[in-house]
C-alpha positions as CSV (number, residue, x, y, z in Angstrom):
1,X,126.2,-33.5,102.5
2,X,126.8,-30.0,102.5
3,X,129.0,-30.5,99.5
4,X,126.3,-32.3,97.7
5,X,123.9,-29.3,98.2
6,X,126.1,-26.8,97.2
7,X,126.9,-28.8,94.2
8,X,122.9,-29.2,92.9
9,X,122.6,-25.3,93.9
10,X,125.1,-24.6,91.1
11,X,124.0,-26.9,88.8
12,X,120.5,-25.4,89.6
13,X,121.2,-22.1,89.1
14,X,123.5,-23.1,85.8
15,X,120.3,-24.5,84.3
16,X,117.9,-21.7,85.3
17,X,121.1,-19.2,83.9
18,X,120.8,-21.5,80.2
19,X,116.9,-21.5,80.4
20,X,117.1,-17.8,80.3
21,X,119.4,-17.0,78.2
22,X,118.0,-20.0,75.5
23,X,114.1,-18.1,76.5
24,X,115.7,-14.7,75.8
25,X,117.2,-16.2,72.4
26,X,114.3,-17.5,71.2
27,X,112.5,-14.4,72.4
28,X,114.9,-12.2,70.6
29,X,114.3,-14.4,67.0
30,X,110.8,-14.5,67.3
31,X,110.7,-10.6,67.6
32,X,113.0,-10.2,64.5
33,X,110.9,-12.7,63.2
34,X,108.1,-10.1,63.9
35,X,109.4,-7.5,63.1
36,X,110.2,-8.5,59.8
37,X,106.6,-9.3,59.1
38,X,105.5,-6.6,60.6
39,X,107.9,-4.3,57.9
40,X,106.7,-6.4,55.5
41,X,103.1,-6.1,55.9
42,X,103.6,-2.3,56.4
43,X,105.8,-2.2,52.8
44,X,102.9,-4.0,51.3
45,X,100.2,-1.1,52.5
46,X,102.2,1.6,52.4
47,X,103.9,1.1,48.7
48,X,101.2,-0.5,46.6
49,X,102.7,-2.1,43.7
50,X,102.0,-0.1,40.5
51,X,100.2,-2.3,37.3
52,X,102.8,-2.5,34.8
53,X,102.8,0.3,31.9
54,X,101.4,-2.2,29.5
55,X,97.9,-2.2,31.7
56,X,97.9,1.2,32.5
57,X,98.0,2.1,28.4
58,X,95.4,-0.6,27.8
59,X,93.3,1.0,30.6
60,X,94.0,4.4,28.5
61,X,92.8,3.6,25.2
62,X,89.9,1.9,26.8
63,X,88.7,4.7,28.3
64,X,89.1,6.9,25.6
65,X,86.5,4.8,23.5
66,X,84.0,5.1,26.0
67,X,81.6,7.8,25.6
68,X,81.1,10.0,28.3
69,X,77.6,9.6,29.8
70,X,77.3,13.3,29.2
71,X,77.5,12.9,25.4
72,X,75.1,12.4,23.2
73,X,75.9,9.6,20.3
74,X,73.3,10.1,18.5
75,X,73.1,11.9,15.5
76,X,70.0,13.4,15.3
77,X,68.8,16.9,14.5
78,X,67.7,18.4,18.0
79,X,63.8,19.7,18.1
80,X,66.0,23.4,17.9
81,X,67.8,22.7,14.9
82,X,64.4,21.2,12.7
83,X,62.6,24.2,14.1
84,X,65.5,26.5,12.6
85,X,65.8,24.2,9.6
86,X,61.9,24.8,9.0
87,X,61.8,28.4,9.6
88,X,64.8,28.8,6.7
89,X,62.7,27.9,4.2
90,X,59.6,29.3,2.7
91,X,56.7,26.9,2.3
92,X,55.6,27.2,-1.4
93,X,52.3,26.3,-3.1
94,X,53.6,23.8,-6.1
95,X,52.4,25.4,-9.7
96,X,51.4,23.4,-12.9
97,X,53.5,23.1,-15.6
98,X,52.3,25.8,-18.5
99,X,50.7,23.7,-20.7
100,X,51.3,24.4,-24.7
101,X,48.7,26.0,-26.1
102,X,49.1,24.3,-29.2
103,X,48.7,20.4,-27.9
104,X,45.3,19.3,-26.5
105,X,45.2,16.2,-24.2
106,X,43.0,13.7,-22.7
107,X,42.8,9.5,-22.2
108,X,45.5,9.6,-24.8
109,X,43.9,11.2,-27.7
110,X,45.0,14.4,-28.5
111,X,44.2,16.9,-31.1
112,X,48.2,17.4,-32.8
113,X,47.9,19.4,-36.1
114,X,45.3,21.5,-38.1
115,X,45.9,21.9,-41.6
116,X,43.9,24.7,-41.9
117,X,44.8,26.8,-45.3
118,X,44.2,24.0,-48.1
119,X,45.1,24.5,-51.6
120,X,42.2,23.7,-53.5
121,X,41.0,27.1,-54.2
122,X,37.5,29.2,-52.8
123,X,36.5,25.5,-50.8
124,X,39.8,24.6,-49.4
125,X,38.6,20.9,-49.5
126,X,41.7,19.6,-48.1
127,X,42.0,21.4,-45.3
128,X,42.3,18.7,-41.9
129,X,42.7,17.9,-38.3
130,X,44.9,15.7,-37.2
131,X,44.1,13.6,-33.8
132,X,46.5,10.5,-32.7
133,X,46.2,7.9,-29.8
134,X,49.3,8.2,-27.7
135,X,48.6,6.0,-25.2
136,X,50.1,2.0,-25.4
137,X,46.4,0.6,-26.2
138,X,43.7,1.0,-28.7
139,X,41.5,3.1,-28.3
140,X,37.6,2.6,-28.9
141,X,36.9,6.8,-29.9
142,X,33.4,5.9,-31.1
143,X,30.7,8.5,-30.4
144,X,33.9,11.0,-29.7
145,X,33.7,14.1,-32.0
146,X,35.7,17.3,-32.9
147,X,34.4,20.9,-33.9
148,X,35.6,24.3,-34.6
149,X,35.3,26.4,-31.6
150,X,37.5,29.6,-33.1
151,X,33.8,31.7,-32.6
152,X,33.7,31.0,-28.7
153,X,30.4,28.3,-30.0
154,X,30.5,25.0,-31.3
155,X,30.6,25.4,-34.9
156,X,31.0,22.6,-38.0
157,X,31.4,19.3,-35.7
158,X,32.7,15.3,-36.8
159,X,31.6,12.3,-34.7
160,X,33.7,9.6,-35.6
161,X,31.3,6.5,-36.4
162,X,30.3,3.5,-34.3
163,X,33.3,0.5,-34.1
164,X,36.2,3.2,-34.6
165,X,39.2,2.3,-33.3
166,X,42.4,3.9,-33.3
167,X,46.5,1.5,-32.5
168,X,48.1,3.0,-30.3
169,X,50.8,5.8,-32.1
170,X,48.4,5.8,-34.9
171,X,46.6,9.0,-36.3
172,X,43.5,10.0,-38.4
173,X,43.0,12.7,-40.4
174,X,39.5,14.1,-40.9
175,X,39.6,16.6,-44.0
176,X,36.9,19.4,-44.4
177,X,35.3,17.9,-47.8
178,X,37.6,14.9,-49.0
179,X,37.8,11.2,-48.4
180,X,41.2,10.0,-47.8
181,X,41.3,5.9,-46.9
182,X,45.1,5.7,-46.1
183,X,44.6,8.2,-43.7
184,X,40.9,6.8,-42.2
185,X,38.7,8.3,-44.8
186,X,36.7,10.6,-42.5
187,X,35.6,14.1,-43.7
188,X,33.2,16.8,-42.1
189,X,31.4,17.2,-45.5
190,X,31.5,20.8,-45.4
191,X,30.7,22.9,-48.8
192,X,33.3,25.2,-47.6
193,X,36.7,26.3,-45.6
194,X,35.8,25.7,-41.8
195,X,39.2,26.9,-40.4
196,X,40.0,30.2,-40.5
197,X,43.6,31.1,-42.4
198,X,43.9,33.6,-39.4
199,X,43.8,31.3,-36.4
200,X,41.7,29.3,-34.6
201,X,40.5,26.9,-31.7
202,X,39.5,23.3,-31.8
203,X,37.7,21.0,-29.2
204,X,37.6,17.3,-29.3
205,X,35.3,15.6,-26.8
206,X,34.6,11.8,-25.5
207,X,31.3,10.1,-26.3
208,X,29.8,11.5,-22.7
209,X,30.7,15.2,-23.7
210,X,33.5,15.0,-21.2
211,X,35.9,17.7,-22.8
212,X,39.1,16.2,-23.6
213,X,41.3,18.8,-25.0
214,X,41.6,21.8,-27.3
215,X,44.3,22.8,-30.2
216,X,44.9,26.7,-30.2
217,X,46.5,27.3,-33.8
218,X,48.0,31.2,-35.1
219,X,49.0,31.5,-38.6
């Protein structure tokens, strides 16, 4: 018997010796095991991986094509610039255009030549004034009339006749005492010269009196 117990004891305490030598090297893998992870998991926080250099320019030339929120894209005077544009330059009163003297002008019909020293001696019978229709339609001129105006008064005056028309580019001539049908056989009838060798004026009016023009002529 006692032979027996000694023997379990020993096998006993051989067991319980393997247990704890098998515990301690399973303890010791796990805890490499562990510590592994552990480095691991600490190498992953600690040492980021970097993007590769192919992101980082992409992130680069992406950002450069963003405007700042600070800049303006607009291109727009500011209210500073107009006010200093304005202040440049001087605000002007448009003028006329000088008109000629010499062409008188209205609804188209316009005084444009005086022949006013005729050859037919003391009378100067063929003396004329010229007045044409420049507009791009006829023109219905009855009633309108033309007179000599060089004494500051209506003097010798021709009212064209009812149903006169004038084409559009065309002219009449009315002569002082002659009757001319190629050129629309109007005359003022006049015994004498009516337009004075040294200069003159003459006014051509509508039907209403409504002044249309005036030819200023100088020898």
């Amino acid at each position: 018997m006692p032979t027996t117990i000694i023997s379990l004891s020993k096998v006993l305490a051989i067991l319980m010796l393997f247990h704890a030598s098998s515990a301690f090297t399973i303890s010791s893998v796990k805890h490499r095991n562990l510590s592994t992870r552990t480095q691991l998991f600490m190498a992953s926080v600690t040492s980021p991986q970097l993007p590769p250099p192919t992101l980082v320019e992409q992130v680069k030339i992406t950002s450069a094509n963003v405007a700042s929120p600070m800049t303006s894209t607009s291109n727009l005077p500011s209210q500073k610039q107009l006010s200093d544009t304005a202040q440049s330059y001087k605000i002007t009163t448009p003028t006329s255009p000088t008109k000629s003297t010499n062409v008188a002008s209205g609804n188209g019909i316009m005084i444009t030549d005086i022949h006013y020293d005729g050859d037919v001696p003391k009378t100067e019978s063929d003396e004329y004034v010229v007045i044409s229709n420049l507009s791009n339609s006829p023109m219905d001129i009855s009633g309108y009339y033309i007179y000599v105006a060089t004494t500051g008064t209506q003097g010798p005056t021709f009212t064209f006749p009812k149903g006169t028309v004038i084409k559009p580019g065309s002219s009449f001539r009315i002569y002082t005492n002659e009757i001319h049908r190629e050129t629309g056989g109007f005359s003022f009838g006049s015994g004498k010269a009516i337009w004075s060798n040294n200069g003159g004026l003459a006014v051509i009016k509508d039907s209403n009196g409504k002044k249309l023009g005036e030819y200023k002529y100088k020898p």
